[in-house]
N, C-alpha and C positions, 0 to 999 in steps of 0.2 A: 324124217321129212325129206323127200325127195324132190330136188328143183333143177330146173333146165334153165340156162340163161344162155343168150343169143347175141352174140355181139357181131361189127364189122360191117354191116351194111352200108349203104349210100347213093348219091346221086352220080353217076358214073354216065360216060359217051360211049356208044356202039363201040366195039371192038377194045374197049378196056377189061378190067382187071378187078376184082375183087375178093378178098378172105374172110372167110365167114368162119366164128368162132363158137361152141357152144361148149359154156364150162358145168358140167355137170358136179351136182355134190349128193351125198348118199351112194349107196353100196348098188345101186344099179349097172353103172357105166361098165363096169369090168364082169356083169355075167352075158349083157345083152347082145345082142345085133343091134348096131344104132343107126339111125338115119335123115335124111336130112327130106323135108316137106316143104312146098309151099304153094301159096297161095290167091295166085292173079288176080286184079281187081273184077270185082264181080264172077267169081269163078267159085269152085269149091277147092279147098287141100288137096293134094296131091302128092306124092313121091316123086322123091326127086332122085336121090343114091341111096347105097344100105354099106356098109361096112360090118363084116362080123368079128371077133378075136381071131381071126386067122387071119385077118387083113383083107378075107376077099371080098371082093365089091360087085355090085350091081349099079345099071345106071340108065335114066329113061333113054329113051334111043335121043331124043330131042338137044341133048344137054352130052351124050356121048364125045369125048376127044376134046373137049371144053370145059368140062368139072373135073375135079377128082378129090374125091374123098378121103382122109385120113385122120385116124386116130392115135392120142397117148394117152395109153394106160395110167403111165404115171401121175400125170396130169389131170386123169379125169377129162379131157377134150374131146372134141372131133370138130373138123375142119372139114369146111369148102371151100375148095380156091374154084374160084371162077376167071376162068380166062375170053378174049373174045365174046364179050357179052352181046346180045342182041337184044331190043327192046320186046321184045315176048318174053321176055327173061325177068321182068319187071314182076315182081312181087313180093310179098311180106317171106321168111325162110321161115321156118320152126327146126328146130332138131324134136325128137324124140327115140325112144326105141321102136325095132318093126318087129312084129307087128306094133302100131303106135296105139300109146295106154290114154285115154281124155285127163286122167291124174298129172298125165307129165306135160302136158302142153305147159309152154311158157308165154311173153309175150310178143317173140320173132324180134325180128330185123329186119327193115324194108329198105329193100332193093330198088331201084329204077334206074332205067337204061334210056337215058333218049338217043334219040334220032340221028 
């Protein structure tokens, strides 16, 4: 049984800071590419970073020099630090693997950013 669990969010001021945690259990974490989703109110999901076992990353241009992703193996993790947040930044996060499986969705961490 394979589970995603999402932690770290919160209510944060523009130009703050937050970690976002997703502790993975099951023998997923360490074959995948994993990455981090989310999803604006009234919006659809979306991609947000990817991390693969090489460490390298992808990142939407929107969220580029402001996010960064990273993973432990050991751990079973992956992390988004978010830095400089701006309120379009405001949404529920998910992790899963990318391409992302509907099996793995968890119940996120929601983000908001005021003004």
């Amino acid at each position: 049984q394979v589970q995603l669990v999402e932690s770290g969010g919160g209510l944060v001021q523009a130009g703050g800071s937050l970690r976002l945690s997703c502790a993975a259990s099951g023998s997923i974490f360490r074959i995948y590419t994993m990455g981090w989703y989310r999803q604006p109110p009234g919006k659809q999901r979306g991609l947000v970073a990817t991390i693969n076992n090489d460490g390298n990353t992808n990142y939407l241009d929107s969220v580029k020099g402001r996010f960064t992703i990273s993973r432990d193996n050991a751990e079973n993790t992956v992390y988004l630090q978010m830095n400089n947040l701006k309120p379009e930044d405001t949404a529920v996060y998910y992790c899963n693997i990318y391409p992302s499986n509907n099996r793995y969705w968890g119940q996120g961490t929601q983000v908001t950013v005021s003004s």
